[in-house]
C-alpha positions in Angstrom: 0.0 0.0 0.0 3.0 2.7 0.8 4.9 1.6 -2.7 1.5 1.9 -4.1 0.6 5.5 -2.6 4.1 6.4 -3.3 3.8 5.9 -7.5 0.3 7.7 -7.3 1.8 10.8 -5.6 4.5 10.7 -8.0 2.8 10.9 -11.1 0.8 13.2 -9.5 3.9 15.7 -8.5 4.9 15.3 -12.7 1.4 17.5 -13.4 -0.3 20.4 -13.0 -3.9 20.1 -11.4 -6.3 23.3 -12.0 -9.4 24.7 -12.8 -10.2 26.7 -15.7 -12.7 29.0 -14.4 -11.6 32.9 -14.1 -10.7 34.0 -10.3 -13.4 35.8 -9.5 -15.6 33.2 -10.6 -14.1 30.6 -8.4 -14.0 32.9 -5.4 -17.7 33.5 -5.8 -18.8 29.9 -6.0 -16.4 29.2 -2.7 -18.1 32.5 -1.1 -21.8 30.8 -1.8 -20.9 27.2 -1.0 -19.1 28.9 2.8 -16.1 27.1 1.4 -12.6 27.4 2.3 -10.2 29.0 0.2 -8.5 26.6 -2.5 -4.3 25.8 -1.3 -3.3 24.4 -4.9 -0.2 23.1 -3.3 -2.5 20.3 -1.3 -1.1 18.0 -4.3 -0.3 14.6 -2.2 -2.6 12.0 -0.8 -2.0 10.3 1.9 -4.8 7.1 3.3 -6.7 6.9 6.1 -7.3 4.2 8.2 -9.5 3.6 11.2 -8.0 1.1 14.1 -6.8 -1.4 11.6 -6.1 -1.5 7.9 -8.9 -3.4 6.9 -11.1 -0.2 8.2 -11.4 3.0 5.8 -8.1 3.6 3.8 -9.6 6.3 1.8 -7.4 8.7 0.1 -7.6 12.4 1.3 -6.0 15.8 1.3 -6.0 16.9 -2.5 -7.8 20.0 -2.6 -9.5 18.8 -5.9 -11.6 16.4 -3.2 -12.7 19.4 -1.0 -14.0 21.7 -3.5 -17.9 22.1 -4.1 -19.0 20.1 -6.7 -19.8 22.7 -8.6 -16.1 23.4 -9.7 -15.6 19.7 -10.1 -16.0 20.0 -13.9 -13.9 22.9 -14.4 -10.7 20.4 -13.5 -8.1 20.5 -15.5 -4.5 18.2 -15.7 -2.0 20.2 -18.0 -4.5 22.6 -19.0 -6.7 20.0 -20.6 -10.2 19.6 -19.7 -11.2 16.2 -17.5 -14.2 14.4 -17.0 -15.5 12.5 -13.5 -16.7 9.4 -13.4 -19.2 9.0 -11.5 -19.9 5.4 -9.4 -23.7 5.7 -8.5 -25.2 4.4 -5.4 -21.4 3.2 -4.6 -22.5 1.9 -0.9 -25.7 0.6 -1.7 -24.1 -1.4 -4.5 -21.4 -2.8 -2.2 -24.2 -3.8 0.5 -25.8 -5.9 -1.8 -22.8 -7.3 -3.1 -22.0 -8.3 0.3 -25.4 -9.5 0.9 -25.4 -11.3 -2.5 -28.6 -9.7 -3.5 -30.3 -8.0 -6.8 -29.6 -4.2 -7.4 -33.0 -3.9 -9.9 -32.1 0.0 -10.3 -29.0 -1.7 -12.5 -31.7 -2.4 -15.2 -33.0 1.6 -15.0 -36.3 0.2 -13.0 -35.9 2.4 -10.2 -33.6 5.0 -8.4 -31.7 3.8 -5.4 -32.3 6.7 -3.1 -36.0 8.0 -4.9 -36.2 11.1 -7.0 -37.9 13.5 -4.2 -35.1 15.3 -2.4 -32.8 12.8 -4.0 -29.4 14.3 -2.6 -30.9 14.1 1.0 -32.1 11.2 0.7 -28.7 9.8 -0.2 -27.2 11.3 2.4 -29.4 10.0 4.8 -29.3 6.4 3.9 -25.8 6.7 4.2 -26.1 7.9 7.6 -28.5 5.2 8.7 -25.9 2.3 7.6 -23.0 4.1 9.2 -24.2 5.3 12.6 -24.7 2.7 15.4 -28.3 3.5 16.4 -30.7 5.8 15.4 -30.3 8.5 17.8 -27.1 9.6 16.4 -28.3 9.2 12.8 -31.2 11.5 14.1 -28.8 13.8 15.0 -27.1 13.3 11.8 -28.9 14.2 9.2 -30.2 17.2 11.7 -26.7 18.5 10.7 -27.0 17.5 7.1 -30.3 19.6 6.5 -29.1 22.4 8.8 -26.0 22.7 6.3 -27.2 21.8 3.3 -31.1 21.8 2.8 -31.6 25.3 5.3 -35.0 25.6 3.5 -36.0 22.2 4.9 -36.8 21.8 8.3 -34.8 19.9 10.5 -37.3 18.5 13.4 -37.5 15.0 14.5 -40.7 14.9 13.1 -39.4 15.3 9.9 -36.1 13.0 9.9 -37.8 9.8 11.4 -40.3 9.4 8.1 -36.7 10.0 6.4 -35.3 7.2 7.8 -38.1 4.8 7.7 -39.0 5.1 4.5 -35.0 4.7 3.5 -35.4 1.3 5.4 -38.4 0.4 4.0 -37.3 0.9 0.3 -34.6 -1.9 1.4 -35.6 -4.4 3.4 -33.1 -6.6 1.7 -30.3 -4.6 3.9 -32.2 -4.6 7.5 -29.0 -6.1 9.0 -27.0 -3.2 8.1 -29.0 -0.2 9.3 -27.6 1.4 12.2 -24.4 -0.9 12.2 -21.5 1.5 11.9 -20.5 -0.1 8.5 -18.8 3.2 7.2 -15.2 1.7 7.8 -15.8 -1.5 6.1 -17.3 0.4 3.1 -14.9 2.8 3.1 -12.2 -0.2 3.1 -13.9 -1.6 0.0 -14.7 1.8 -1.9 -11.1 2.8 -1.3 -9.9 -0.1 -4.0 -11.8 1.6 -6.4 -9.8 4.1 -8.4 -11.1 7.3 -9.0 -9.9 8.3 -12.3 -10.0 12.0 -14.1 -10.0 11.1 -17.7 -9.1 13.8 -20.1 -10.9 14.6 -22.8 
């Protein structure tokens, strides 16, 4: 894993990583999103791991990864324009991987996380598979909607039907709600690569 985190951040260090949106345009987007300011030389990754290296292992600190999504497409290696791919529904596929079941939204018969407040809902699945009861995924998504859905409100009222009807879209994963999964996942998400592709 070191030899392998070493190559990545060396052919990293041999290009330039960008955005090719003007200044002001960028400072604007990072003034609406309340995002920090973007440190261009945050150019090597480094993994991290939680209690034992079969828990997270993610890759972090390139300041491509903590930039609204917004600017995500303005990217660019070497001055040339990039593309993301994109790995939908990454932890609900990997759950019923490792519960050997059907994904039917594979075939385009349904979306994974519903099209109402779609974003949120994501979110808040992810939340209910990685915190270990639901008090603290309560509490959770309180902070998700407070931060990034202010025009929802963020009572418990509200959350709870959020949650249930996130568990009753998959009944198939009961054994995984609430079950502090998120290192595991991470583990397994973290041997995916995430590519920019120029274009």
């Amino acid at each position: 894993m070191k030899e392998q985190l070493r190559s990545y951040n060396g052919f990293i260090g041999k290009h330039q990583l960008g955005l090719s949106l003007p200044l002001e345009e960028v400072r604007t987007v990072l003034m609406e999103r309340r995002s920090n300011p973007i440190d261009y030389t945050r150019n090597q990754l480094c993994r991290v791991f939680n209690e034992t290296f079969s828990r997270g292992g993610r890759f972090y600190q390139g300041w491509w990864q903590e930039i609204p999504s917004d600017l995500r497409r303005y990217i660019t290696i070497d001055d040339q324009l990039t593309s993301e791919l994109d790995y939908s529904g990454q932890h609900l596929l990997l759950l019923y991987a490792l519960n050997e079941d059907e994904f039917p939204w594979l075939r385009g018969d349904i979306d994974p996380y519903g099209e109402e407040n779609r974003d949120l809902m994501k979110q808040v699945f992810v939340i209910c598979v990685n915190e270990e009861n639901r008090e603290k995924a309560i509490q959770a998504i309180r902070q998700e909607i407070n931060y990034s859905h202010p025009d929802l409100t963020s009572t418990n009222q509200f959350i709870n039907p959020l949650i249930d009807t996130t568990i009753e879209k998959h009944p198939e994963l009961s054994d995984y709600f609430f079950s502090g999964m998120w290192a595991e996942l991470q583990h397994q998400d973290s041997k995916t690569p995430r590519l920019l592709t120029m274009f």
